[in-house]
N, CA, C and O atoms as a Maestro MAE file, in Angstrom:
{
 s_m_m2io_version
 :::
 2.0.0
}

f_m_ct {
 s_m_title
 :::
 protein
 m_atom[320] {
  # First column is atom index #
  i_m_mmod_type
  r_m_x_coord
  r_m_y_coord
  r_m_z_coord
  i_m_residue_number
  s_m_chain_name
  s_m_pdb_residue_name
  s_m_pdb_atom_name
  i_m_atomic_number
  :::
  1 25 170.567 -15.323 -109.037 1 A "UNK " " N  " 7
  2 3 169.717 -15.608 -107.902 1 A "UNK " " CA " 6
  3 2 168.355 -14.949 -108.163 1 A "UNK " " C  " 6
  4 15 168.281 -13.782 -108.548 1 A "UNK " " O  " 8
  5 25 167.305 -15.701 -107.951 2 A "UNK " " N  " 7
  6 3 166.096 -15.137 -108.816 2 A "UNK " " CA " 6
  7 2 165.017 -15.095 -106.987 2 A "UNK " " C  " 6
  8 15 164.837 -16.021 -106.197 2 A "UNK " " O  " 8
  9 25 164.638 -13.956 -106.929 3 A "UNK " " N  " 7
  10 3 163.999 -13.284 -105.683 3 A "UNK " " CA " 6
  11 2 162.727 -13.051 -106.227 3 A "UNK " " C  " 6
  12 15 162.577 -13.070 -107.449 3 A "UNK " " O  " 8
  13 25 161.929 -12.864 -105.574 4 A "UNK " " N  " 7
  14 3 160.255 -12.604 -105.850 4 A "UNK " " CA " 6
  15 2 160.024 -11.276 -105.275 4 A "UNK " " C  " 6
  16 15 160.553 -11.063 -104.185 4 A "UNK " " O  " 8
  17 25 159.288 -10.292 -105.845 5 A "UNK " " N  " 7
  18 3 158.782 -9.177 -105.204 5 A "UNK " " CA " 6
  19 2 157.613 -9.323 -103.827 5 A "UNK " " C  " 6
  20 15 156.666 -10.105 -103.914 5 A "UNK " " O  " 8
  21 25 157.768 -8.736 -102.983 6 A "UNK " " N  " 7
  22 3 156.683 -8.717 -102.057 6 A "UNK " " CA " 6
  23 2 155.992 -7.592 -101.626 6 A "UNK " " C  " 6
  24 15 156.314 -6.480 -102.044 6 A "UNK " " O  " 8
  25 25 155.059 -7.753 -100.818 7 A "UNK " " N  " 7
  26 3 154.526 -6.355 -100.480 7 A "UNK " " CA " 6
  27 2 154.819 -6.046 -99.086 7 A "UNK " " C  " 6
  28 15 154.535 -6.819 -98.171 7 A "UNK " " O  " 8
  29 25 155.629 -4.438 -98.851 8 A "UNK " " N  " 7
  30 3 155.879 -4.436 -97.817 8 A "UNK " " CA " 6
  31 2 154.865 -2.921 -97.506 8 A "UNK " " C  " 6
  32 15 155.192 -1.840 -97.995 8 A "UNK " " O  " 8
  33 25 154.109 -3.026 -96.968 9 A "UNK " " N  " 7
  34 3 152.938 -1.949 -96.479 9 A "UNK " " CA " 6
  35 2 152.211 -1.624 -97.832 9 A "UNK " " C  " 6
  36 15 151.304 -2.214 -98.419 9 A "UNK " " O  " 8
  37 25 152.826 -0.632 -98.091 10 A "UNK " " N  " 7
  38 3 151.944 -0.026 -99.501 10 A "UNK " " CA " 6
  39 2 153.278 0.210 -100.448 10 A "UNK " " C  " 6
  40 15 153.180 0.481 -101.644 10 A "UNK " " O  " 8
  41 25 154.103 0.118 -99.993 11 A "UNK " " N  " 7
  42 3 155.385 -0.792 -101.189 11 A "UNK " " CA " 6
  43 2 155.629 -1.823 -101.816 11 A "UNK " " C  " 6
  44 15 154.817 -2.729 -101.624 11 A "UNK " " O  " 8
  45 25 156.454 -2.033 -102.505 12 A "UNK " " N  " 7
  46 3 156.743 -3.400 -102.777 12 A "UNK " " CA " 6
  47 2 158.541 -3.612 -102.321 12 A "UNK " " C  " 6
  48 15 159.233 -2.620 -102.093 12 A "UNK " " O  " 8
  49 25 159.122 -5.067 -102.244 13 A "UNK " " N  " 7
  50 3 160.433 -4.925 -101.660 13 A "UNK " " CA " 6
  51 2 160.833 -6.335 -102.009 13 A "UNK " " C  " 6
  52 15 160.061 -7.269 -102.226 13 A "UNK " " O  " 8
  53 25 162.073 -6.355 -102.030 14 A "UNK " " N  " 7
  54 3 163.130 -7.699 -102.306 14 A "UNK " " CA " 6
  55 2 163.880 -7.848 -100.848 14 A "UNK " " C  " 6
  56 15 164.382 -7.010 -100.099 14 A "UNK " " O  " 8
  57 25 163.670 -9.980 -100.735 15 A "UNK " " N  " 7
  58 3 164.415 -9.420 -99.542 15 A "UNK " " CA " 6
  59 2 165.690 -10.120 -100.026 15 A "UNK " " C  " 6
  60 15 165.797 -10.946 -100.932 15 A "UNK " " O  " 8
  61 25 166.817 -9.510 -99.069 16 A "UNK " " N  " 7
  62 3 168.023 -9.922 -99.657 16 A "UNK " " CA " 6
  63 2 168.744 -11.352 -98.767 16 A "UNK " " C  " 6
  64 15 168.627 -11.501 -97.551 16 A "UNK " " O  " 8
  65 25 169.181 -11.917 -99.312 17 A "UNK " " N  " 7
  66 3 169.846 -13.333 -97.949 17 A "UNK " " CA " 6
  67 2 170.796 -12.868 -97.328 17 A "UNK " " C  " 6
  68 15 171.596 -12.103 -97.866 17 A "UNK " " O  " 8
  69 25 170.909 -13.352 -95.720 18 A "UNK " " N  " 7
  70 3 171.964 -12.970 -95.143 18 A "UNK " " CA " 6
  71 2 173.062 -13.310 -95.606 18 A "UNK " " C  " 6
  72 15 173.986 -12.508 -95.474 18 A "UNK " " O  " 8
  73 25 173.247 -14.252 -96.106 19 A "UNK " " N  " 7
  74 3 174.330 -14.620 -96.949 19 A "UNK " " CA " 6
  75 2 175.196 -14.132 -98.160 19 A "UNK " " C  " 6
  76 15 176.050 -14.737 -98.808 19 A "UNK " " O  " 8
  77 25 174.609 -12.566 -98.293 20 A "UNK " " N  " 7
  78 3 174.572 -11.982 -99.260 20 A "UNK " " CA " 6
  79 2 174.667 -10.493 -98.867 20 A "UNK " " C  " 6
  80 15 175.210 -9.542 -99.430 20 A "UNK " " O  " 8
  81 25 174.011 -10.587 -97.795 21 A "UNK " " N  " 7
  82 3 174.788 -8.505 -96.898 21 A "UNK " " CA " 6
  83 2 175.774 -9.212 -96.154 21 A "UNK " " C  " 6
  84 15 176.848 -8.671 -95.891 21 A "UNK " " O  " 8
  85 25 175.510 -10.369 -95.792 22 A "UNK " " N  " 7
  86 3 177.065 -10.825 -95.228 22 A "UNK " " CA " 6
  87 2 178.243 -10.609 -96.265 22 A "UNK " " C  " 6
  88 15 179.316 -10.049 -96.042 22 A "UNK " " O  " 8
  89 25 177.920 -11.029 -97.141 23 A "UNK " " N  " 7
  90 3 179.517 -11.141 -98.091 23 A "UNK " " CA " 6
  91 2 179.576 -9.861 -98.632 23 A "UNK " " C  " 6
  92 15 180.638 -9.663 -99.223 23 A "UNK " " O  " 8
  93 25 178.621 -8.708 -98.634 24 A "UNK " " N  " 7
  94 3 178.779 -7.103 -98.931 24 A "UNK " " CA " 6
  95 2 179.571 -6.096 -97.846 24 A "UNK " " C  " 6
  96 15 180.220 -5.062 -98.005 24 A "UNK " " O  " 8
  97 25 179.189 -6.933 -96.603 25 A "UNK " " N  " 7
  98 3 179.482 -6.222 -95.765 25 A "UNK " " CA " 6
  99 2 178.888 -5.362 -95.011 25 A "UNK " " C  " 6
  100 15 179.276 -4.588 -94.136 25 A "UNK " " O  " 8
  101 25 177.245 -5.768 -95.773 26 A "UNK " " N  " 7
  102 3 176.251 -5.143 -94.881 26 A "UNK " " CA " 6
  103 2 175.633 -4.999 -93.751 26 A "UNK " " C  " 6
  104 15 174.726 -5.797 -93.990 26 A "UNK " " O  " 8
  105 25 175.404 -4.619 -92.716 27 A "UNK " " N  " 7
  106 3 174.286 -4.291 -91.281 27 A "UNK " " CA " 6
  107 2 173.101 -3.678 -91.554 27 A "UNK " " C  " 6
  108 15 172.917 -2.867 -92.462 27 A "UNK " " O  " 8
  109 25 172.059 -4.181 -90.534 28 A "UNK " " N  " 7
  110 3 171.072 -2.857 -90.199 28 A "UNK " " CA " 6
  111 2 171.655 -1.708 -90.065 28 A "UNK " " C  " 6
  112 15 172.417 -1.286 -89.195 28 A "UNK " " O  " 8
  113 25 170.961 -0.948 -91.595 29 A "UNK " " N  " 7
  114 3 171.608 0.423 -91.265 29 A "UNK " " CA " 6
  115 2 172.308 0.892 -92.115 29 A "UNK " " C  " 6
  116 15 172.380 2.118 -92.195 29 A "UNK " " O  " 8
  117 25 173.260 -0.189 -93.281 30 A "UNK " " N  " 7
  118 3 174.030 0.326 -94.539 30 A "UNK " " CA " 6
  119 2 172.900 0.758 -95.286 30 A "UNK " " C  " 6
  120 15 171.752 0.350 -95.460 30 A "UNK " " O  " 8
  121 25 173.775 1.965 -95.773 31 A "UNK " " N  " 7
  122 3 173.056 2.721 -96.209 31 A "UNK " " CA " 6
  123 2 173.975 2.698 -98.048 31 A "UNK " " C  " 6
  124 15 175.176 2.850 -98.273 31 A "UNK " " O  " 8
  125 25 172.908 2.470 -98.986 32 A "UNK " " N  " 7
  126 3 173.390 1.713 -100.138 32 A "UNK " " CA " 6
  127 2 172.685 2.679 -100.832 32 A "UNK " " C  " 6
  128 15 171.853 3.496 -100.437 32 A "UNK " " O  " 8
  129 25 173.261 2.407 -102.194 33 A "UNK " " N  " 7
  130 3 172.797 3.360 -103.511 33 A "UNK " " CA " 6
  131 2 172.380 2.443 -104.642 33 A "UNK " " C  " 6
  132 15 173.184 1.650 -105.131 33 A "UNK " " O  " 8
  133 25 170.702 2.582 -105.205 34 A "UNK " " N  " 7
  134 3 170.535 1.638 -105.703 34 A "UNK " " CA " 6
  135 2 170.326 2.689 -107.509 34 A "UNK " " C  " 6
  136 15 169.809 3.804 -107.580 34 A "UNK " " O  " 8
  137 25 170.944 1.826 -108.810 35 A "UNK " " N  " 7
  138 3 170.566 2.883 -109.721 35 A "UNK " " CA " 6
  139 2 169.752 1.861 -110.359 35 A "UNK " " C  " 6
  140 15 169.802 0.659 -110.098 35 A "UNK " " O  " 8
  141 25 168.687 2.656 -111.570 36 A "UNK " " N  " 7
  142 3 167.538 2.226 -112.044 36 A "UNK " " CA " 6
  143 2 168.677 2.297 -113.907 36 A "UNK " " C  " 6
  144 15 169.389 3.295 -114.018 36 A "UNK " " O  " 8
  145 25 168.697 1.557 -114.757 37 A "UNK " " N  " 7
  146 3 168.813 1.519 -116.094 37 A "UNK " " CA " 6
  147 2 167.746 0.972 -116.880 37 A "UNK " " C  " 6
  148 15 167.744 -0.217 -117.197 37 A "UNK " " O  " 8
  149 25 166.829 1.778 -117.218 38 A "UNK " " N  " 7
  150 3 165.832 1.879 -117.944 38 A "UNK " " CA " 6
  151 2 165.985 0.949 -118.915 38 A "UNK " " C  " 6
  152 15 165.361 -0.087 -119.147 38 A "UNK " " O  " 8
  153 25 167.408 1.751 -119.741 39 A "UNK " " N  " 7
  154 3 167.374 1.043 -121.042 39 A "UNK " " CA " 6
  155 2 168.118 -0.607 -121.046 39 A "UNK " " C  " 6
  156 15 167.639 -1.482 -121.768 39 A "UNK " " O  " 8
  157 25 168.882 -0.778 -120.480 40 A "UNK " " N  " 7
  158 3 168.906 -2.404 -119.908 40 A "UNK " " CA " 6
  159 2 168.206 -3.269 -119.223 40 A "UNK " " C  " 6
  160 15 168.581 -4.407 -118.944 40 A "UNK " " O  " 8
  161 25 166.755 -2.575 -118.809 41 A "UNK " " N  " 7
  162 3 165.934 -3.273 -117.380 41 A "UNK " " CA " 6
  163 2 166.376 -3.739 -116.764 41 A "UNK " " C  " 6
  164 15 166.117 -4.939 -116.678 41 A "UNK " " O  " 8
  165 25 167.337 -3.166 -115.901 42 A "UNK " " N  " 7
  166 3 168.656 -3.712 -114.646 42 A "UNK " " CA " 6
  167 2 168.612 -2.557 -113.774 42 A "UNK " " C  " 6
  168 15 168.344 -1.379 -114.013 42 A "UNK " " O  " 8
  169 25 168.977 -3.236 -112.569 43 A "UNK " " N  " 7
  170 3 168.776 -1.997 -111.720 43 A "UNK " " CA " 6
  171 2 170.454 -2.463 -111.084 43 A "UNK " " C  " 6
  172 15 171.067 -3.472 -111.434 43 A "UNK " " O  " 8
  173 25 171.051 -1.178 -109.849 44 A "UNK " " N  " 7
  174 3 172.416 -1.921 -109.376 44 A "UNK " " CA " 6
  175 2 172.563 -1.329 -108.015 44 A "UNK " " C  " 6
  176 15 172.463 -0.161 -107.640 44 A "UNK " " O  " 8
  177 25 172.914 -2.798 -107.157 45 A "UNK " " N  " 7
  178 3 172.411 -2.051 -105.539 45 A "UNK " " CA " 6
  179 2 174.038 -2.314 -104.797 45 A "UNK " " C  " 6
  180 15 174.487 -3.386 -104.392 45 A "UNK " " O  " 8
  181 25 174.628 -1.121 -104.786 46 A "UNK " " N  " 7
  182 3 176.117 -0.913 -103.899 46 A "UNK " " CA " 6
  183 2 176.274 -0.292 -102.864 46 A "UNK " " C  " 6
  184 15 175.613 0.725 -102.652 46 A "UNK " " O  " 8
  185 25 177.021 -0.674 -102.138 47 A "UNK " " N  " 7
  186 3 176.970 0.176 -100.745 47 A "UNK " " CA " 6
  187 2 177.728 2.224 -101.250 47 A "UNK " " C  " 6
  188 15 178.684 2.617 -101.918 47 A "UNK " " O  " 8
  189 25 176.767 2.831 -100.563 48 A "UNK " " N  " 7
  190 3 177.043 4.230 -100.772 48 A "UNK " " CA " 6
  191 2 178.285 4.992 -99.996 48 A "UNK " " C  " 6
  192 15 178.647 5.054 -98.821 48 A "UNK " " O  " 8
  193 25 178.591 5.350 -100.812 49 A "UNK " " N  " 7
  194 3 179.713 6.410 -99.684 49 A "UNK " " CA " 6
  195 2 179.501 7.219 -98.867 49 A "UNK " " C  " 6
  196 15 178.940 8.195 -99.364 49 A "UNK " " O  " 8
  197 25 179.684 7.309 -97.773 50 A "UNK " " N  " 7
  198 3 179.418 8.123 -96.717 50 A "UNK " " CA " 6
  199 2 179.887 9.029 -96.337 50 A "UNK " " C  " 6
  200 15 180.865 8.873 -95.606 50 A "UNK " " O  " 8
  201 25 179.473 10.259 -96.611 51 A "UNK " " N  " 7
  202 3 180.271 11.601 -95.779 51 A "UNK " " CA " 6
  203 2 180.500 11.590 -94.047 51 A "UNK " " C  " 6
  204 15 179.528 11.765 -93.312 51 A "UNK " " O  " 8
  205 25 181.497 11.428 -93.645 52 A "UNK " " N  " 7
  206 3 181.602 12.017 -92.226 52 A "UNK " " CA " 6
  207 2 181.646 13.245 -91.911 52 A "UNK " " C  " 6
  208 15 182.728 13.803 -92.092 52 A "UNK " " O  " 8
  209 25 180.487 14.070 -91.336 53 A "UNK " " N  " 7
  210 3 180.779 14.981 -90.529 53 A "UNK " " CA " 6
  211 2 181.950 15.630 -89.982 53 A "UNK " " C  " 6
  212 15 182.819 15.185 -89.232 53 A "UNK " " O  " 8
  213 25 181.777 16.941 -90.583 54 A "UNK " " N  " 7
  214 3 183.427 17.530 -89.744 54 A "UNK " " CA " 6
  215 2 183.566 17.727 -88.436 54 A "UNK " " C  " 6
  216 15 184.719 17.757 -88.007 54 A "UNK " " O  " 8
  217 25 182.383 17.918 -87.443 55 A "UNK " " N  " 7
  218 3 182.413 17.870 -86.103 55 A "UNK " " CA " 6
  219 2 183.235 16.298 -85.602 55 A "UNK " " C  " 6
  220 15 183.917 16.066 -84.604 55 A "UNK " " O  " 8
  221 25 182.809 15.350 -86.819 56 A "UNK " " N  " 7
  222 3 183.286 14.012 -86.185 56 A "UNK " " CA " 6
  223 2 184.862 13.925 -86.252 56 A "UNK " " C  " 6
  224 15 185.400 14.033 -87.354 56 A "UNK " " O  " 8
  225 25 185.740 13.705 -84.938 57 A "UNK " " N  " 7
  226 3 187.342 13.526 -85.010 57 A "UNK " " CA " 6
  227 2 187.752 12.312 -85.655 57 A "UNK " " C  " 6
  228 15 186.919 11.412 -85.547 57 A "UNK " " O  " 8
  229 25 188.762 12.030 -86.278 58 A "UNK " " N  " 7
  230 3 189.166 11.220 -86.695 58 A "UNK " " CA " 6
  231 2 189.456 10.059 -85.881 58 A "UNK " " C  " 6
  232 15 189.240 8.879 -86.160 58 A "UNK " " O  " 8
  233 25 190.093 10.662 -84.602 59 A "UNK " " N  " 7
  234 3 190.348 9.994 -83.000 59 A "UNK " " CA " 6
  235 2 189.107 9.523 -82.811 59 A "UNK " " C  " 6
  236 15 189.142 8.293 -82.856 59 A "UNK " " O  " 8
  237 25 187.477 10.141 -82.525 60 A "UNK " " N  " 7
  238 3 186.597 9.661 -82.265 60 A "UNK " " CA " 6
  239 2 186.134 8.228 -82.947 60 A "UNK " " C  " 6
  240 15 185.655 7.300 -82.295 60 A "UNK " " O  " 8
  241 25 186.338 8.212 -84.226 61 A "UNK " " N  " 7
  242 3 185.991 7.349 -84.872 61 A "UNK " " CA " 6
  243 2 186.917 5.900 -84.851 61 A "UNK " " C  " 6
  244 15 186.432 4.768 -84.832 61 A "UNK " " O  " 8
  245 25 188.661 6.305 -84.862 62 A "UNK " " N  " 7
  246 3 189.041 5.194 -84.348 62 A "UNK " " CA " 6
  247 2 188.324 4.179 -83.096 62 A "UNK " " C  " 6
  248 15 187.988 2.997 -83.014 62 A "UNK " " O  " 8
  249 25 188.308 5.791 -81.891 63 A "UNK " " N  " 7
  250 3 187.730 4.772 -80.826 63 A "UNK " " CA " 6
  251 2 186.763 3.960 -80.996 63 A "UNK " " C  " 6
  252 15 186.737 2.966 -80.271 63 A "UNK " " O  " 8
  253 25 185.784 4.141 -81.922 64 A "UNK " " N  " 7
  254 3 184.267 3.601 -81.762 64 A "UNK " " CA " 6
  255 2 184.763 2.227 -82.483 64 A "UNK " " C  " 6
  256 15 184.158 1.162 -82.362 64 A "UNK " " O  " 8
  257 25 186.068 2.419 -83.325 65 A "UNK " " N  " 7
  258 3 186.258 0.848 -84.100 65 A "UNK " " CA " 6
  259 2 186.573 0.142 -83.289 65 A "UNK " " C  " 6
  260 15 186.232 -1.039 -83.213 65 A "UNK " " O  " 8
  261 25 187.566 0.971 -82.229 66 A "UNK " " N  " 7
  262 3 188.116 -0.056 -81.552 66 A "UNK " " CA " 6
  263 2 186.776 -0.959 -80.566 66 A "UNK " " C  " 6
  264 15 186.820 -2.096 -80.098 66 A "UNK " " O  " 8
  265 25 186.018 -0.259 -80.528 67 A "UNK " " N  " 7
  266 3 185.342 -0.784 -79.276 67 A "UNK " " CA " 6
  267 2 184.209 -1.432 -80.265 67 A "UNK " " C  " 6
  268 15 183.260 -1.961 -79.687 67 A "UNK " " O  " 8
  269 25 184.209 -1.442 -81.321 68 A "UNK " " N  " 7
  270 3 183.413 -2.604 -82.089 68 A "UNK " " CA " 6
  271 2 183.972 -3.969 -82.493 68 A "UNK " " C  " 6
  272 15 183.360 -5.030 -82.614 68 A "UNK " " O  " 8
  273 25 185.356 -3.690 -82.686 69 A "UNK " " N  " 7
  274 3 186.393 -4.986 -82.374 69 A "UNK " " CA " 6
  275 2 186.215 -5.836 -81.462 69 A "UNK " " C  " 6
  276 15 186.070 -7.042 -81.662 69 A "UNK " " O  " 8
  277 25 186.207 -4.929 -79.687 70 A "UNK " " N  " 7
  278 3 186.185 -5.214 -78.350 70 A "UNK " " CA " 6
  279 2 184.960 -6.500 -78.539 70 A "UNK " " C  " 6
  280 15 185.142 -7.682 -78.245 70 A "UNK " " O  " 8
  281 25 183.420 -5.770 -79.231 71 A "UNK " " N  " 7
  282 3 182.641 -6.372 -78.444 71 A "UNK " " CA " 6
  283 2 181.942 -7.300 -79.555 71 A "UNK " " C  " 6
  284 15 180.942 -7.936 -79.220 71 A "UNK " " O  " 8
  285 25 182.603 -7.433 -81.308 72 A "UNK " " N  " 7
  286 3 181.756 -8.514 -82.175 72 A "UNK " " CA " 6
  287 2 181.432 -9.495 -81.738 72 A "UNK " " C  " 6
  288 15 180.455 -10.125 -82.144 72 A "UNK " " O  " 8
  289 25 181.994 -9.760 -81.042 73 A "UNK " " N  " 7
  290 3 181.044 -11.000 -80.972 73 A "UNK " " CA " 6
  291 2 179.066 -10.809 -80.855 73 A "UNK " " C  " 6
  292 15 178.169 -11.200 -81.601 73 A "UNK " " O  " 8
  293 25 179.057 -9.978 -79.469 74 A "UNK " " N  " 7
  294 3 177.848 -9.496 -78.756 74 A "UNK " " CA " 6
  295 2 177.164 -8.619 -80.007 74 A "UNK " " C  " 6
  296 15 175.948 -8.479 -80.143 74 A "UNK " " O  " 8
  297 25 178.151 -8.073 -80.867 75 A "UNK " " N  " 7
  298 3 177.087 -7.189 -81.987 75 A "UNK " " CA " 6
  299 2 176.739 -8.457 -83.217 75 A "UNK " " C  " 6
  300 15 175.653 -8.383 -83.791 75 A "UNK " " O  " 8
  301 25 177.545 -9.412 -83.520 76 A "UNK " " N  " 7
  302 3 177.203 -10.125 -84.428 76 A "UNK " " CA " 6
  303 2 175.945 -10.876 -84.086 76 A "UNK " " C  " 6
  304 15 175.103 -11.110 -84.953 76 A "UNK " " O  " 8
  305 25 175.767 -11.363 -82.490 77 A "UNK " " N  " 7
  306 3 174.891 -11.712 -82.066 77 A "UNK " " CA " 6
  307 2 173.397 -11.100 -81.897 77 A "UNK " " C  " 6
  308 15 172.464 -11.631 -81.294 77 A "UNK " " O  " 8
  309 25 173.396 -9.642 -82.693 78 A "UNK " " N  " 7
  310 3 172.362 -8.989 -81.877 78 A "UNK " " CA " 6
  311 2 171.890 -9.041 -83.577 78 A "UNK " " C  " 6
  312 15 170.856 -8.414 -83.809 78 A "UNK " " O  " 8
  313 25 172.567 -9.745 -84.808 79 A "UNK " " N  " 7
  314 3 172.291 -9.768 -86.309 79 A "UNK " " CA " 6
  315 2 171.383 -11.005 -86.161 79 A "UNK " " C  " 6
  316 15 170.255 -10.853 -86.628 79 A "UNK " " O  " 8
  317 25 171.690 -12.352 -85.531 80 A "UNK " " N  " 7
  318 3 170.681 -13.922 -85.099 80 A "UNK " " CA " 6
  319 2 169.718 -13.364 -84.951 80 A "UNK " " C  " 6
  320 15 168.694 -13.972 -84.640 80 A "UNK " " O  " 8
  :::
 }
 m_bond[319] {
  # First column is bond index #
  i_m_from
  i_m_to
  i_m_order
  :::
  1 1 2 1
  2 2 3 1
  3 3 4 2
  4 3 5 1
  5 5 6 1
  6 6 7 1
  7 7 8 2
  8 7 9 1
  9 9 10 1
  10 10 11 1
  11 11 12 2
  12 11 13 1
  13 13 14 1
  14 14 15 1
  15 15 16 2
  16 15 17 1
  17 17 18 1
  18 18 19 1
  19 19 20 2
  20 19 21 1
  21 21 22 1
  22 22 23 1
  23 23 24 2
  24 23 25 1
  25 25 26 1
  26 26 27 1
  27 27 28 2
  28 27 29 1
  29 29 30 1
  30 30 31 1
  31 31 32 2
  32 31 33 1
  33 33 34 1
  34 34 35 1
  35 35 36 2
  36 35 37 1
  37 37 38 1
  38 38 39 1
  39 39 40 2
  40 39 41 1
  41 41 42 1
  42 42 43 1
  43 43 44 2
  44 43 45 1
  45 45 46 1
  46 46 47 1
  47 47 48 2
  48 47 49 1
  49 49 50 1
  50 50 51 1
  51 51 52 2
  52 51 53 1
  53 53 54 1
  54 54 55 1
  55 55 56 2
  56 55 57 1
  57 57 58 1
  58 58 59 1
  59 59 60 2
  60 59 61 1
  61 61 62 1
  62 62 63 1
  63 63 64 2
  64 63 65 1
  65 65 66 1
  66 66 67 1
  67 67 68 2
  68 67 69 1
  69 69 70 1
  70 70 71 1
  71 71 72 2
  72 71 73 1
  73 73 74 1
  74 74 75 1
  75 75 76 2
  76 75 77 1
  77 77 78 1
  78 78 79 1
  79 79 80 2
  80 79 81 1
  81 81 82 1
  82 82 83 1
  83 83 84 2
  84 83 85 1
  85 85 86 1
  86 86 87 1
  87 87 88 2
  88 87 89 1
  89 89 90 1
  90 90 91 1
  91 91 92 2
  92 91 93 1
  93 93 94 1
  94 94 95 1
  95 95 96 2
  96 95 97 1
  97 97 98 1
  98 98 99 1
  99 99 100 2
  100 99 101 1
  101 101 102 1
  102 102 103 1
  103 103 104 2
  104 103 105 1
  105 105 106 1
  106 106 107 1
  107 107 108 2
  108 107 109 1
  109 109 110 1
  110 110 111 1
  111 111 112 2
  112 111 113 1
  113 113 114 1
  114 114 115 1
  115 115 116 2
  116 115 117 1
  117 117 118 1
  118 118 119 1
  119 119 120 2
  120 119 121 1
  121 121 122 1
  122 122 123 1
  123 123 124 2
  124 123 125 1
  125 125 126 1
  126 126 127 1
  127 127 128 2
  128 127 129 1
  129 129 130 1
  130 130 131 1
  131 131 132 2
  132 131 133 1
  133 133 134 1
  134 134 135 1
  135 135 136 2
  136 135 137 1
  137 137 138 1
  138 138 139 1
  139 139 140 2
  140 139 141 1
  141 141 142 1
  142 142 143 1
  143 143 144 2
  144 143 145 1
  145 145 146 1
  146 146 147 1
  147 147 148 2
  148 147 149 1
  149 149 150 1
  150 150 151 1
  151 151 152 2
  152 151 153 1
  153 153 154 1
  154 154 155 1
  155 155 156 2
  156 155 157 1
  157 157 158 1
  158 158 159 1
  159 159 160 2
  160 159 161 1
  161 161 162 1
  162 162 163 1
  163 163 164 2
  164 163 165 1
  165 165 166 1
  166 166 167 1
  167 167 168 2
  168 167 169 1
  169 169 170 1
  170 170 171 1
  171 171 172 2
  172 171 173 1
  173 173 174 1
  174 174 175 1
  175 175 176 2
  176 175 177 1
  177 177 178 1
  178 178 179 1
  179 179 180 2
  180 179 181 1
  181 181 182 1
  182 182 183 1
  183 183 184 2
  184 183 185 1
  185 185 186 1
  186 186 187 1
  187 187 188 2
  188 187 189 1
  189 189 190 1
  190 190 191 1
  191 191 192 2
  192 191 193 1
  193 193 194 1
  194 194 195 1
  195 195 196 2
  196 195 197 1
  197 197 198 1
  198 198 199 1
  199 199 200 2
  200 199 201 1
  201 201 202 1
  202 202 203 1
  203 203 204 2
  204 203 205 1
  205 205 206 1
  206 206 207 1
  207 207 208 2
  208 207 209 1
  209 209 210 1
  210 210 211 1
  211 211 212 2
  212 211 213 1
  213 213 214 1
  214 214 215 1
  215 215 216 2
  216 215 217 1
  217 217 218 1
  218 218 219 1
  219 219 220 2
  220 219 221 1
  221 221 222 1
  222 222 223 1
  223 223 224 2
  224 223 225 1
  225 225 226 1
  226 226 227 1
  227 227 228 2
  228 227 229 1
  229 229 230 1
  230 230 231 1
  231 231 232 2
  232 231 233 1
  233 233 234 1
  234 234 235 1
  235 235 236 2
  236 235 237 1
  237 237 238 1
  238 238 239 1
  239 239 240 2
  240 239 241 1
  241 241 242 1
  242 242 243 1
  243 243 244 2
  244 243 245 1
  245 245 246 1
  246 246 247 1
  247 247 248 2
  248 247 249 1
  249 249 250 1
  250 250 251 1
  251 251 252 2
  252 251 253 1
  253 253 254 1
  254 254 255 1
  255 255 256 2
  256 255 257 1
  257 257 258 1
  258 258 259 1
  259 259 260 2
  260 259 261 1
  261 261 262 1
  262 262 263 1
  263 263 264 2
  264 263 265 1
  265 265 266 1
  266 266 267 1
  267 267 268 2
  268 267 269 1
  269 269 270 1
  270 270 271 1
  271 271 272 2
  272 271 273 1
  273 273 274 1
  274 274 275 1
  275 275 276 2
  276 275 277 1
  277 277 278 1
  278 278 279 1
  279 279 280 2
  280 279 281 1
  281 281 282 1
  282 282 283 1
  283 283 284 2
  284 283 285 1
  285 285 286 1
  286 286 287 1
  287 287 288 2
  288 287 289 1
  289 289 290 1
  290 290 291 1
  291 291 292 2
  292 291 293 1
  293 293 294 1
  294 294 295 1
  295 295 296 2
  296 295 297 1
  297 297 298 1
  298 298 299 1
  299 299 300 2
  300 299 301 1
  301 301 302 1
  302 302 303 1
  303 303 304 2
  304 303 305 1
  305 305 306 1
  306 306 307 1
  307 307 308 2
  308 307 309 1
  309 309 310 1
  310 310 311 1
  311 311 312 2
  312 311 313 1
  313 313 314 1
  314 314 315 1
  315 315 316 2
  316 315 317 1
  317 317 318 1
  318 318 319 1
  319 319 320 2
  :::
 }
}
């Protein structure tokens, strides 16, 4: 899939298709790890692992799934 660079302020940036953080599994907000290989001129963009906080309960976090279950629809909608 061949993307064009753009300018985003005084950066430059790729944009990615929804069709494509869709099938990663991405949202506003994944937070990904991108590496640079010099010597291949390839770069590689994966979703990062995330430390949870030890203040955060394990219980807490179920709940918040559950209640993202509850309401996809209304969050998938807020991705349109």
């Amino acid at each position: 899939m061949k993307r064009k660079i753009i300018r985003v302020g005084s950066s430059r940036g790729i944009l990615i298709p929804r069709e494509v953080t869709r099938a990663m599994g991405w949202e506003f907000g994944t937070i990904t790890d991108l590496e640079v290989d010099e010597e291949k001129n390839q770069l590689t963009l994966e979703t990062a692992e995330v430390d949870i906080p030890d203040e955060l309960e394990k219980d807490q976090l179920k709940q918040f799934e559950e209640l993202a279950k509850q309401h996809k629809k209304l969050l998938e909608a807020l991705d349109d």
